[in-house]
C-alpha positions in Angstrom: 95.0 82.7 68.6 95.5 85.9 70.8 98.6 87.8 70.4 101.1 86.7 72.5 102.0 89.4 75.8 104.9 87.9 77.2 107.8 85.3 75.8 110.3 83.9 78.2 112.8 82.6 76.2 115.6 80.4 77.6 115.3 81.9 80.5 117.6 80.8 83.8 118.2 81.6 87.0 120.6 80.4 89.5 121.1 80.9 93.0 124.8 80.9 93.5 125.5 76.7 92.6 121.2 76.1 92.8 119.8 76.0 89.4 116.1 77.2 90.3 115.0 77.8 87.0 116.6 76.2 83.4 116.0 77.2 80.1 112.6 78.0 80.4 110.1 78.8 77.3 106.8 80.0 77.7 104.6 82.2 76.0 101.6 83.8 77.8 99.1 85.3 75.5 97.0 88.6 75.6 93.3 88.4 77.3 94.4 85.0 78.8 93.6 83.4 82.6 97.2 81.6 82.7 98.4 79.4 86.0 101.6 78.3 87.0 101.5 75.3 89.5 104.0 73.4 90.9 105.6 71.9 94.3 107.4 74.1 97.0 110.8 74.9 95.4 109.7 74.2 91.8 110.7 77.8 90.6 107.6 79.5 90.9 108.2 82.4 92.6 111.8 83.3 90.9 109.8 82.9 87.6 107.1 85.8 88.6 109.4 87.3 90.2 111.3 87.9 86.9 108.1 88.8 85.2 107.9 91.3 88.0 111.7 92.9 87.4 112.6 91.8 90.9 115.2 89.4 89.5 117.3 89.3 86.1 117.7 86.3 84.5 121.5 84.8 83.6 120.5 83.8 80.6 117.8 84.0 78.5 115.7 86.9 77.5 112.2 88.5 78.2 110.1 89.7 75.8 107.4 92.0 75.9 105.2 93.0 72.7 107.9 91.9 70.7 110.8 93.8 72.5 113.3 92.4 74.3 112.8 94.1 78.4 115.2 91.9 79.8 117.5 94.2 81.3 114.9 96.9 81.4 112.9 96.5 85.1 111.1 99.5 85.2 108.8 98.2 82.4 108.1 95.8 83.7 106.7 97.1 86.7 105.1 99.2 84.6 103.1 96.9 82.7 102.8 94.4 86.0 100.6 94.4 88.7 100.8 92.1 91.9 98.1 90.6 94.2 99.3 88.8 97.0 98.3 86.1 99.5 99.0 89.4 102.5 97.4 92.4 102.1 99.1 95.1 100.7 96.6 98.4 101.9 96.7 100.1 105.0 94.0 99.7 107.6 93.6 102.8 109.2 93.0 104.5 105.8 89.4 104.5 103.7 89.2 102.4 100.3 89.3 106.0 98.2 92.2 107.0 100.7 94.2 103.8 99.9 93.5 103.9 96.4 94.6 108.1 96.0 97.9 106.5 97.6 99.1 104.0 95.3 98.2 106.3 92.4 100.3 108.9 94.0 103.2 105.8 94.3 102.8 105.7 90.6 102.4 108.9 89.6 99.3 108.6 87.8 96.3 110.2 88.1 93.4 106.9 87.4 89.6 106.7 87.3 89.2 105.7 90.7 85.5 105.4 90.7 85.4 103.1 87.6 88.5 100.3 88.7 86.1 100.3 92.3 82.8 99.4 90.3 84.9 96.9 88.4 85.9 95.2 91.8 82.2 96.5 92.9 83.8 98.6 95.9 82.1 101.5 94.6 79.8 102.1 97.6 82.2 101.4 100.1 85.0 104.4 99.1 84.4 106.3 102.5 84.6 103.0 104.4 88.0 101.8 106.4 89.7 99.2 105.0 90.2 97.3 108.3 86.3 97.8 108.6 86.1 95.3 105.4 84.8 91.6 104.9 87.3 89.3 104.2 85.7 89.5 100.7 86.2 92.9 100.0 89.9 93.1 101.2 90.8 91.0 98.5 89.5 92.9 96.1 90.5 96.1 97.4 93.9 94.1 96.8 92.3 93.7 93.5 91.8 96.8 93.1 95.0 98.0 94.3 96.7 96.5 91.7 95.1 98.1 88.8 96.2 101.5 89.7 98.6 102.0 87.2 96.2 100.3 84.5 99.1 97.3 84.2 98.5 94.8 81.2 99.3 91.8 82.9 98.3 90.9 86.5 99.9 88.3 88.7 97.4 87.1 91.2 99.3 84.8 94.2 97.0 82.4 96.4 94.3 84.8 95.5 91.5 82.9 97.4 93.6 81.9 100.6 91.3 82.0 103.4 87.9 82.8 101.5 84.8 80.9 101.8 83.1 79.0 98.9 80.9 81.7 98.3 84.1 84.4 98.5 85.7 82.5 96.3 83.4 82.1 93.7 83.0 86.2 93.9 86.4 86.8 93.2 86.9 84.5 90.0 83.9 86.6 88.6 86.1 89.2 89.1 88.8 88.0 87.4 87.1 86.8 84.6 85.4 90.2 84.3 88.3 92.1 83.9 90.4 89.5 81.8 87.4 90.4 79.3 88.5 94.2 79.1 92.1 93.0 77.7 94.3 92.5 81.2 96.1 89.3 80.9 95.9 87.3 84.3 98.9 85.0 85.6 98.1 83.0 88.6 100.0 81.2 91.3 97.7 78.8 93.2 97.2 75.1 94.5 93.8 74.7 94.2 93.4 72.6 91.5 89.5 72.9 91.0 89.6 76.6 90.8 92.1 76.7 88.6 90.1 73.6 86.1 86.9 75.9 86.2 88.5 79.3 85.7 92.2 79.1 83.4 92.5 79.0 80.2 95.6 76.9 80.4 98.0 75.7 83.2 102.0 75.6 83.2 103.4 72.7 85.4 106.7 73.8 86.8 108.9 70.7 88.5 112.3 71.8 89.7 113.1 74.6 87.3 111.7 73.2 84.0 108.3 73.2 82.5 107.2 69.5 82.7 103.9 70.4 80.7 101.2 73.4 79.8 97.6 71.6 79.9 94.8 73.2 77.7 91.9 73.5 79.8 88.8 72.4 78.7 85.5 70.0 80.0 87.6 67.0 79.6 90.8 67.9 82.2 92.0 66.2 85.2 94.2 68.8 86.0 95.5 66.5 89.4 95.7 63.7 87.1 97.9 66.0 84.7 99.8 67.1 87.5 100.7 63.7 88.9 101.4 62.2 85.8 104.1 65.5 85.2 106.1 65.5 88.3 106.2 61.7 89.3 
């Protein structure tokens, strides 16, 4: 078993008298491709954005490498990077020039050559973003998000709006880079994609964790799904 990465341990979150999340334990583990599904208002975006140091749990703690980061945000967003369903770069600047950007945001200094081959951007650094298929903005997104060389990265809806072909592209590219050590969360509703390409899924139902499937040959992840939250 891979070292566990991050612990959530009964962790909740309330919205003045709206539980949204209760006493939830999870435990997402190094080099793993980890989902989080669930219905509209089943907790899953307070839950990442906990992970993300957006929100502070009132109870419950949030472990990182063995240490408690609960009340510490900014290492979170260290260690966290975020991929959403809108893009985040600006169109009227060039891949390199959005990439230099964010690095400047983050005060670091990366190897921006070697995180565009990884999203194979490479030969487009000179090229405007809003001059991009709809393929390559998400992984300029992609890219984006591994400025800062976080450990984990939270991908949301990742393949809203790609085409078959698009989408299979970009799960390469996750897998690829969940092979150098980054640990992947995702947030999706596409059930297929997420039975071909996690390691296991977390099936969130009004605040709680009705079950974590293991994926493998064998799963009916809508079958486990329906079975959880009936």
């Amino acid at each position: 078993m891979k070292n566990p990465i991050i612990k959530f341990s009964n962790v909740s979150k309330s919205f003045g008298k709206k539980v949204v999340l209760n006493n939830i334990n999870l435990t997402i583990y190094e080099g793993e491709i980890f989902a989080i599904i669930g219905r509209s208002g089943s907790g899953k975006s307070t839950l990442m954005k906990i992970l993300l140091g957006v929100y502070k749990p009132e109870k419950g703690n949030v472990i990182f490498n063995k240490k408690d980061i609960t009340r510490n945000s900014e290492v979170l967003r260290k260690v966290v990077g975020l991929t959403t369903q809108e893009n985040s770069f600006y169109d009227k600047l060039t891949v390199y020039e959005n990439m230099v950007y964010y690095a400047n945001l983050y005060n670091v200094k990366p190897d921006i050559l070697s995180i565009l081959k990884s999203v194979e951007l490479e030969k487009e650094l000179n090229t405007m973003a809003d001059k991009l298929s709809g393929g390559m903005k998400k992984r300029l997104d992609f890219a984006i998000s591994m400025v800062h060389n976080p450990k984990i990265m939270i991908l949301d809806e990742p393949t809203t709006g790609l085409d078959p072909i698009l989408v299979k592209q970009f799960w390469r590219l996750v897998k690829r880079v969940s092979k150098v050590g980054k640990t992947i969360v995702i947030i999706s509703h596409i059930f297929q994609d997420l039975q071909e390409n996690c390691d296991r899924v977390c099936i969130l139902h009004k605040g709680a964790i009705k079950k974590i499937v293991n994926i493998n040959s064998k799963t009916d992840l809508f079958h486990e799904f329906s079975g959880a939250v009936k």
